[in-house]
TILUM-192120 format. One record per residue (C-alpha): residue in three letters; x, y, z. Coordinates in Angstrom, 2 decimals, always signed. Each point is the difference from the previous one (the first is absolute). Layout:
N
<"ALA",<X,Y,Z>>;
...
END
This chain:
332
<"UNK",<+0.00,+0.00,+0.00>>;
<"UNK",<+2.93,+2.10,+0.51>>;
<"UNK",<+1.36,-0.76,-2.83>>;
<"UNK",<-3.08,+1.21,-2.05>>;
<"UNK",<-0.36,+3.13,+2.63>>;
<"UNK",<+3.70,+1.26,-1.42>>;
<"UNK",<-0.65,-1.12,-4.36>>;
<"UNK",<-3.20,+2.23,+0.35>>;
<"UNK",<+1.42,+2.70,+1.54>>;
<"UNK",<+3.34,+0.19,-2.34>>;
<"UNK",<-2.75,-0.38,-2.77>>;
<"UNK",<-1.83,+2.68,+1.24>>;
<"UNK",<+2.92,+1.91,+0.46>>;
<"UNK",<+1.24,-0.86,-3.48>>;
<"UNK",<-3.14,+1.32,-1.69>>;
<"UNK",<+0.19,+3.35,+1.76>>;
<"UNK",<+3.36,+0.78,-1.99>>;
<"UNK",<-1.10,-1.11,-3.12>>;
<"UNK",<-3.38,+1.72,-0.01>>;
<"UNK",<+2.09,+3.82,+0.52>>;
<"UNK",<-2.02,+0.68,+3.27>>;
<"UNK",<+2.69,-0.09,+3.16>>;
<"UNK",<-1.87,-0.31,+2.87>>;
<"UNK",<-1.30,+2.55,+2.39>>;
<"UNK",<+2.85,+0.06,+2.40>>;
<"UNK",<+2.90,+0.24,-2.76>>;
<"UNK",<-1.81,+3.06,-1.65>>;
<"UNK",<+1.00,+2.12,-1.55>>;
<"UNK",<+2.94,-0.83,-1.36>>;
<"UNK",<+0.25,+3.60,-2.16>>;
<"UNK",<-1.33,+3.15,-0.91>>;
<"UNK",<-3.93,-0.09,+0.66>>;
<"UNK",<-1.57,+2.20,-2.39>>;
<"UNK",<-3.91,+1.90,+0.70>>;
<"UNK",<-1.53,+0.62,-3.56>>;
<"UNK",<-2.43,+2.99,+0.39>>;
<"UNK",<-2.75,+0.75,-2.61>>;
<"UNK",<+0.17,+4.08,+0.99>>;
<"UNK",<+2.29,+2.20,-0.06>>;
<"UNK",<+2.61,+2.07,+2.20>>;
<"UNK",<-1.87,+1.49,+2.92>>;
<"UNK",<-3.32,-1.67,-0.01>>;
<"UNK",<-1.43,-1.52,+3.13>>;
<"UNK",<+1.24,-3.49,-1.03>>;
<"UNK",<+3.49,+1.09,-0.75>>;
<"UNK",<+0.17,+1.87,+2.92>>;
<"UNK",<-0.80,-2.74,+2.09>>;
<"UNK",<+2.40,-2.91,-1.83>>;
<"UNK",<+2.83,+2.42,+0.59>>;
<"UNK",<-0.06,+0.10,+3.61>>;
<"UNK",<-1.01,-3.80,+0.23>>;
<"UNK",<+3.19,-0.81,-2.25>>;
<"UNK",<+2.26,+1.65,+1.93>>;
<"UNK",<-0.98,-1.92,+3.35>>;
<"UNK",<-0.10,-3.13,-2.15>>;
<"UNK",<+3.15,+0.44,-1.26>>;
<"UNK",<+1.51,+0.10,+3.95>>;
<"UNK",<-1.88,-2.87,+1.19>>;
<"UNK",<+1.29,-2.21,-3.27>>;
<"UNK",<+3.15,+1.18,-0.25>>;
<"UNK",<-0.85,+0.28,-3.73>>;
<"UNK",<-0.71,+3.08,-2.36>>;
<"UNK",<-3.55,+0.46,-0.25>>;
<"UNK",<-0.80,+2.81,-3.06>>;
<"UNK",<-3.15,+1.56,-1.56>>;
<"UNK",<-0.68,+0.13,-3.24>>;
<"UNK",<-2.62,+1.97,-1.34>>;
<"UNK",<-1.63,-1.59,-3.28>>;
<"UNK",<-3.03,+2.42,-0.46>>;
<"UNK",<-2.19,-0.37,-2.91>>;
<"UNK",<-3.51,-1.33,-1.49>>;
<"UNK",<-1.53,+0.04,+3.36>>;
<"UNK",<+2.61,-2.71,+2.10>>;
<"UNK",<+0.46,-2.46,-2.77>>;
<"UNK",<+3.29,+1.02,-1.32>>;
<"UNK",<+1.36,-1.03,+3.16>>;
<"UNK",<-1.99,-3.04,+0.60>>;
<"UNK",<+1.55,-1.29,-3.47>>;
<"UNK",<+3.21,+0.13,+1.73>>;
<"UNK",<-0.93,-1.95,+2.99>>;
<"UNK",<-1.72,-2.65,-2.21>>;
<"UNK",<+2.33,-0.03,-2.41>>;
<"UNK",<+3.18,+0.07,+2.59>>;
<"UNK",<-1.40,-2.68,+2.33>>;
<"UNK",<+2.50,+0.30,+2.43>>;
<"UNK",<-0.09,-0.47,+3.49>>;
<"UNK",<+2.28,+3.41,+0.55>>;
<"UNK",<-2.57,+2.18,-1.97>>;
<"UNK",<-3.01,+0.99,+1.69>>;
<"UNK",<-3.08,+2.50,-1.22>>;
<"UNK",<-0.65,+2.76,+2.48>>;
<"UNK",<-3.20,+1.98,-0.31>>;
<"UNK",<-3.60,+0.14,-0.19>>;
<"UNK",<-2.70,-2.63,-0.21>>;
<"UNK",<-1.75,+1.37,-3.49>>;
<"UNK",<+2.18,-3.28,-1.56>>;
<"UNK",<-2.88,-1.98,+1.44>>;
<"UNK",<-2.62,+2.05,+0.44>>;
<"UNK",<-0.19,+2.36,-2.66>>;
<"UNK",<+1.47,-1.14,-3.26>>;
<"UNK",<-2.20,-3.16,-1.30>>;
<"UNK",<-2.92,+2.90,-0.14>>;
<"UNK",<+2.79,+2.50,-2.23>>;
<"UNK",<+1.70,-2.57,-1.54>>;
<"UNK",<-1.77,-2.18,-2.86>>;
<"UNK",<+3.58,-2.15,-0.25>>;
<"UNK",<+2.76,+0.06,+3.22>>;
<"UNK",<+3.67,-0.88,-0.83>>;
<"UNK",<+0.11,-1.66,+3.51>>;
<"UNK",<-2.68,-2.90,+1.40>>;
<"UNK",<-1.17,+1.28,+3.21>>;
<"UNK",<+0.87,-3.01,+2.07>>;
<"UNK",<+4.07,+0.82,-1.26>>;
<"UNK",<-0.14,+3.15,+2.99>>;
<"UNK",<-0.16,-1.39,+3.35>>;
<"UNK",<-0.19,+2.09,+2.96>>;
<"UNK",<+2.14,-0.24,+2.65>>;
<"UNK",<-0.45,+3.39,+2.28>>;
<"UNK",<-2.33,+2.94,+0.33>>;
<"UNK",<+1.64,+3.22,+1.01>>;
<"UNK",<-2.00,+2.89,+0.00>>;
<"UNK",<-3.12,+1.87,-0.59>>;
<"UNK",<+0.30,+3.57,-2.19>>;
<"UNK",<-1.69,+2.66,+0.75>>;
<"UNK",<-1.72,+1.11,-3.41>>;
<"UNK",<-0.53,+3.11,-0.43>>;
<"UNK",<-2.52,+1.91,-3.13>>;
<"UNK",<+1.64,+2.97,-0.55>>;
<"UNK",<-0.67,+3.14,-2.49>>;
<"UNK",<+2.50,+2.90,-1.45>>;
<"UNK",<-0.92,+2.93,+2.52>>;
<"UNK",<+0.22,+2.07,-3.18>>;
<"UNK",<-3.77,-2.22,-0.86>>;
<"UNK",<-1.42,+2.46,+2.91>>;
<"UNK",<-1.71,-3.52,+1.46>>;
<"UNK",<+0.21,-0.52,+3.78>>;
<"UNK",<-2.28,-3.56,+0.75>>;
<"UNK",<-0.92,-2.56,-1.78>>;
<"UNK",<-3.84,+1.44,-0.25>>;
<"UNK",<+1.32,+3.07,-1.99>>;
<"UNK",<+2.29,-2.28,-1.64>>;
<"UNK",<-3.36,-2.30,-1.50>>;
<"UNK",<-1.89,+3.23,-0.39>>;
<"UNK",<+2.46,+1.62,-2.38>>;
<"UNK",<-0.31,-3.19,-1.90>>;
<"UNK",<-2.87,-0.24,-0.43>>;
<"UNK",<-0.34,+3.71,-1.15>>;
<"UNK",<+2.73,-1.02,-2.45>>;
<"UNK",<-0.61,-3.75,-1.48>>;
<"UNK",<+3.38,-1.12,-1.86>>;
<"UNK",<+1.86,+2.53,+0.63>>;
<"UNK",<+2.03,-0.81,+3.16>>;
<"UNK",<+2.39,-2.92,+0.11>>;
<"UNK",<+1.27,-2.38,+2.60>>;
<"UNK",<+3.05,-2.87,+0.41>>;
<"UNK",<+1.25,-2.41,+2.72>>;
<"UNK",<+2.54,-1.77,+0.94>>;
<"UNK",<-0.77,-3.55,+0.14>>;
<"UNK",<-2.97,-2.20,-2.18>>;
<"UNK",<-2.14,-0.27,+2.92>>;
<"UNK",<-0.54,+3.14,+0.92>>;
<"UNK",<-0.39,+0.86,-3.91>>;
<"UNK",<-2.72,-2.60,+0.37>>;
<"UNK",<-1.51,+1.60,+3.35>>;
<"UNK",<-0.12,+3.83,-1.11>>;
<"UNK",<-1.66,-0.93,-3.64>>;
<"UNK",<-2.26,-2.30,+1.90>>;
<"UNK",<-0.96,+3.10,+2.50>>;
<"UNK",<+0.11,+2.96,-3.37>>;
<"UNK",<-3.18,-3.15,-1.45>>;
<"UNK",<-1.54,-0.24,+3.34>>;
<"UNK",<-0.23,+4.05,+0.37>>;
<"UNK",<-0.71,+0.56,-3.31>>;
<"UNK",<+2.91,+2.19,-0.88>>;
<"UNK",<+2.17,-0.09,-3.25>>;
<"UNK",<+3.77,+0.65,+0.51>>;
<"UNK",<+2.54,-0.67,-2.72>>;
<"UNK",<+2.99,-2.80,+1.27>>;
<"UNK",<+3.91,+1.21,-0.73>>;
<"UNK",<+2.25,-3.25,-0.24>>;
<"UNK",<+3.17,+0.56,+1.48>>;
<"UNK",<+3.29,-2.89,-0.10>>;
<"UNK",<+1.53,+1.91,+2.93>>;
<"UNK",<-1.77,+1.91,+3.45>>;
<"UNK",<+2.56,+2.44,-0.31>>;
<"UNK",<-1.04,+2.29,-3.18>>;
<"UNK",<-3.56,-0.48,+1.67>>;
<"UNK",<+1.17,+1.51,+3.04>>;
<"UNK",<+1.34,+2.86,-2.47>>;
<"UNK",<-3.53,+0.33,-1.68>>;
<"UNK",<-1.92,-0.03,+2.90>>;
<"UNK",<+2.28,+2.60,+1.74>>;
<"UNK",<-0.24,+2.42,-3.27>>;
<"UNK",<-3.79,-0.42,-0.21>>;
<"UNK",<+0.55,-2.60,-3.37>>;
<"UNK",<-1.50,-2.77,+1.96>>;
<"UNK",<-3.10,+0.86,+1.30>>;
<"UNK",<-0.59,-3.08,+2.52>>;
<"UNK",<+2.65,-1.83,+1.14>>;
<"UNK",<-0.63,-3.51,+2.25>>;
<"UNK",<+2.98,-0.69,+2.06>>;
<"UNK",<+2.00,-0.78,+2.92>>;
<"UNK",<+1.38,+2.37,+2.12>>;
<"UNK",<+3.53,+0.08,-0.51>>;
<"UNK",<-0.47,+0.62,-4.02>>;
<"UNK",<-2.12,+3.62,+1.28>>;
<"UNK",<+1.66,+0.89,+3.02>>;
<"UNK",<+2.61,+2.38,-1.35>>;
<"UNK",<-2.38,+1.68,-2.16>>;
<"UNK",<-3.09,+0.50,+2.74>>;
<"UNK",<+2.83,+1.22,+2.05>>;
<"UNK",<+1.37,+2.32,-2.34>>;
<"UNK",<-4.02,+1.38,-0.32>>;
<"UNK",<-0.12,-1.14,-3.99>>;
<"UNK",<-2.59,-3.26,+0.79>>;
<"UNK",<-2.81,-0.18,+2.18>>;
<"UNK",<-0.62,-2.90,+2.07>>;
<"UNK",<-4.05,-0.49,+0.47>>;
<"UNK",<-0.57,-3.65,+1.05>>;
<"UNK",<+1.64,-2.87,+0.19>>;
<"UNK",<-1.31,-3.75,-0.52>>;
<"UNK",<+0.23,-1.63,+3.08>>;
<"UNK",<-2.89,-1.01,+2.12>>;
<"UNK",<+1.65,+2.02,+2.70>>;
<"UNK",<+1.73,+3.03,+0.25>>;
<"UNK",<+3.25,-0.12,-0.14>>;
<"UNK",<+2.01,+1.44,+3.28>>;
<"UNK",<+2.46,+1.56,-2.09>>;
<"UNK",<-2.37,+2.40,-1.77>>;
<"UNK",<-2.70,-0.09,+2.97>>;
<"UNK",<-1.39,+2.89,-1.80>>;
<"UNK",<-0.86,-1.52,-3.75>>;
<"UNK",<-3.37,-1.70,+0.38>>;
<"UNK",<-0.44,-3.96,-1.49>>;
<"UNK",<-2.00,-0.14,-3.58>>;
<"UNK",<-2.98,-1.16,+2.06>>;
<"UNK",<+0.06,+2.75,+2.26>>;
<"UNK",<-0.25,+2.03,-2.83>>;
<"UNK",<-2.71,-1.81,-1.05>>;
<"UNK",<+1.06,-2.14,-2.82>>;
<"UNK",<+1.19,-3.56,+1.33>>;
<"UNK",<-0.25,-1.37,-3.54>>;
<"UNK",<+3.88,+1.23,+0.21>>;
<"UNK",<+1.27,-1.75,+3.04>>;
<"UNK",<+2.89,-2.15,-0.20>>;
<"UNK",<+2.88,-1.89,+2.26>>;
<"UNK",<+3.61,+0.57,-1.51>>;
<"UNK",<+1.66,-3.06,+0.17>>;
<"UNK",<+3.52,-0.52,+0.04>>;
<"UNK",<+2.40,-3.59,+0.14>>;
<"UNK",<+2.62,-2.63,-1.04>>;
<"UNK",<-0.87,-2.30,-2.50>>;
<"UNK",<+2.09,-3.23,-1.28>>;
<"UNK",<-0.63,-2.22,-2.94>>;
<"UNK",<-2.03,-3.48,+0.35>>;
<"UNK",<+3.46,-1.91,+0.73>>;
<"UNK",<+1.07,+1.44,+2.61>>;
<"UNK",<-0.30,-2.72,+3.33>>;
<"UNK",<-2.48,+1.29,+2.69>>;
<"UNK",<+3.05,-0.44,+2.80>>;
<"UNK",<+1.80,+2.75,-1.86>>;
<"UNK",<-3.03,+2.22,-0.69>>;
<"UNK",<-0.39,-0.41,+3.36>>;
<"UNK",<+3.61,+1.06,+1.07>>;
<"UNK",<-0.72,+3.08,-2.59>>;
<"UNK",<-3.00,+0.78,+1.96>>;
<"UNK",<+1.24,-0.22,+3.49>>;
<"UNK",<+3.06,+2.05,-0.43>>;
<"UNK",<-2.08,+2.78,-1.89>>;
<"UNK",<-2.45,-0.24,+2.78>>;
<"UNK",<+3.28,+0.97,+2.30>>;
<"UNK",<+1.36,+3.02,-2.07>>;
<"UNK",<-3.57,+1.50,+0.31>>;
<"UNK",<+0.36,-0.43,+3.56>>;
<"UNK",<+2.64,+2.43,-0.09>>;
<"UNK",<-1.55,+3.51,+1.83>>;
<"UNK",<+2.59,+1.58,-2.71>>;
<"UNK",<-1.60,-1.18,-3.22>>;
<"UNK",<-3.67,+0.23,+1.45>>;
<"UNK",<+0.43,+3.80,+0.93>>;
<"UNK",<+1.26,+0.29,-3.40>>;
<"UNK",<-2.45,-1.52,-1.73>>;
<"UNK",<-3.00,+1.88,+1.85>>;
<"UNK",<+1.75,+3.54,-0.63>>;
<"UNK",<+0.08,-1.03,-3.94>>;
<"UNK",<-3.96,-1.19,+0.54>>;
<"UNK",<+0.16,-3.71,+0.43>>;
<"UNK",<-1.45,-2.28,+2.48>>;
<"UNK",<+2.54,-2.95,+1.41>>;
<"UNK",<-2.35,-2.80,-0.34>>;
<"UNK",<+2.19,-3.08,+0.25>>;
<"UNK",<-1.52,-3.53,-1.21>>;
<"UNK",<+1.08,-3.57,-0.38>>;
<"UNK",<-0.72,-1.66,-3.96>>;
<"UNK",<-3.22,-1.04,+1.41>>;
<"UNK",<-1.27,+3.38,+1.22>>;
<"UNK",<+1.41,+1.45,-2.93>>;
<"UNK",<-2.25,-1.95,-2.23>>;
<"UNK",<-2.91,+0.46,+2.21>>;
<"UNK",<+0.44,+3.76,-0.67>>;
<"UNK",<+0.33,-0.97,-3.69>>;
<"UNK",<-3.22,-1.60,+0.44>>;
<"UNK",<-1.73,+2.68,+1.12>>;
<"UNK",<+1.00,+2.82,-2.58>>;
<"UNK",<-0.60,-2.47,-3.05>>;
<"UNK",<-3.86,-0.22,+1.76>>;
<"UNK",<+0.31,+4.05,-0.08>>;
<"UNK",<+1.07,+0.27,-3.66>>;
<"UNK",<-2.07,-2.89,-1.36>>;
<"UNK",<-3.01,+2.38,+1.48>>;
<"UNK",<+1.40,+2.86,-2.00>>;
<"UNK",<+0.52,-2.03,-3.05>>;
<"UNK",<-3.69,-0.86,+0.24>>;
<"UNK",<-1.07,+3.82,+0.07>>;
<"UNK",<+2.12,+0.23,-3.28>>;
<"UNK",<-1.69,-3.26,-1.50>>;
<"UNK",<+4.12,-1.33,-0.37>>;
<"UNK",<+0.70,-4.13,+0.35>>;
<"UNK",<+2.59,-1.52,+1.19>>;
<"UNK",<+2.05,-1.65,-2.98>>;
<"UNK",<-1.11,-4.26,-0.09>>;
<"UNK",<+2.72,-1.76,+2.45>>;
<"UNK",<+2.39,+3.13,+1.27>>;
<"UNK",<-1.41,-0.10,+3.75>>;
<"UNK",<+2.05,-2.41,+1.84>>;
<"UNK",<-0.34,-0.02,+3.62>>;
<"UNK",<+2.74,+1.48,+2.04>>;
<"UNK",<-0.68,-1.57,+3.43>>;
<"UNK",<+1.19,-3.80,-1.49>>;
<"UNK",<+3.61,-1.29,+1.52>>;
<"UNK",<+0.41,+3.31,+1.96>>;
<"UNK",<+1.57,-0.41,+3.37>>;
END
């Protein structure tokens, strides 16, 4: 029996090598790289930065960012599937499987290839106007539209909340003309010079500019308000809860990756958010730590595809045949 106990194990053990995927406690073994589907200075990139750099200590291994931006997250998903590496890892936010079988006839990736392996925070999202538009809420905002049918226009930065504000312009009746934009940056330019009418977004892509009195802040998305603009009512408050939406932020690995080491991925994430250092950070920038193990994360997942799939419904949109997979199988 002993015997038998030892030939499975070097078996086991012999597999492990050949199949590329060192186990948990030998990784990693190089450079880990975070592929991010926005750009420099979004909430998401802002986030991964500070995360990489306590990473990097704890594995004794360079951990960098790379921003991919670019037809809505799935230039950098590409990467990931295409890569399938245990060392490359997609950071950012959960419109990969929520959002784009509704925007998507055809996806380069199958949904069951992204795997998630930890949450790590909520964005505050923020609806914001040029100050030079002379709007001030979200009421004066909807009246001026409606005044003016087609001729204001609006943009995002991620698929699902592209899918929640044209589900909320239907539900309101209002007609606003969508701007397509590969990077947040030259948004954040419009918006600021009164180009960009509407502009859906986190709070790190708008703070500079609502600071610098060029963009107006008037509600943000959350069911809550948000205790670092305590002032800045929530969509619903304002009386229009078609528009309310969770940002949600994580780690995601591809379908091969074992559960121990998503697991190890998770746990050690879950410690760098427990630093008070990176959680005052990310508050001042206008996230919200909320740490979660692959499990959680997919529960969260969950719960925003039920959100959008109620939007897509408003905008009479189907999912394309076979590209919802669910997330919550094999998770640890």
């Amino acid at each position: 029996m002993q015997v038998l106990k030892a030939l499975s194990a070097a078996i086991a053990k012999s597999a492990g090598a050949l199949s590329g995927w060192p186990a948990a406690a030998r990784w990693p073994q190089r450079t880990v790289t975070l592929l991010l589907p926005l750009g420099v200075g979004s909430s998401a990139d802002i986030s991964a930065r500070l995360i990489a750099e306590k990473l990097s200590t704890n594995w004794r291994q360079p951990v960098v960012v790379e921003n991919r931006p670019g037809l809505d997250g799935l230039v950098a998903i590409e990467v990931l599937t295409e890569v399938r590496d245990d060392h490359t890892l997609f950071f950012g936010p959960a419109s990969a499987l929520t959002a784009h079988p509704y925007l998507h006839d055809v996806l380069p990736y199958d949904q069951g290839d992204l795997t998630p392996i930890a949450r790590v925070s909520a964005t505050v999202v923020t609806v914001c106007v040029p100050t030079s538009l002379g709007v001030n809420s979200l009421p004066e905002l909807v009246a001026m539209t409606r005044a003016q049918p087609g001729k204001l226009n609006w943009a995002t930065t991620t698929g699902a909340m592209d899918l929640i504000f044209a589900g909320f312009l239907k539900s309101a009746g209002l007609q606003m003309v969508k701007i397509r934009y590969r990077d947040t940056v030259q948004a954040v330019s419009d918006v600021a010079e009164g180009r960009l009418h509407v502009f859906q977004a986190g709070l790190p892509v708008v703070r500079a500019p609502a600071q610098a009195g060029q963009v107006k802040i008037i509600a943000i998305s959350a069911s809550a308000r948000a205790a670092v603009l305590p002032e800045v009512p929530t969509v619903a408050e304002a009386g229009f809860p078609a528009l309310t939406f969770e940002g949600l932020v994580g780690i995601y690995g591809t379908r091969e990756m074992p559960v121990d080491q998503r697991a190890r991925i998770a746990t050690d994430v879950q410690a760098a958010l427990a630093d008070p250092t990176i959680v005052t950070q990310l508050f001042a920038s206008g996230q919200v730590v909320v740490p979660g193990t692959a499990a959680e994360f997919g529960a969260a997942i969950e719960k925003q595809r039920a959100r959008v799939a109620e939007t897509a419904k408003v905008l009479g949109l189907k999912a394309a045949p076979g590209q919802f997979i669910a997330v919550n199988r094999d998770v640890c």
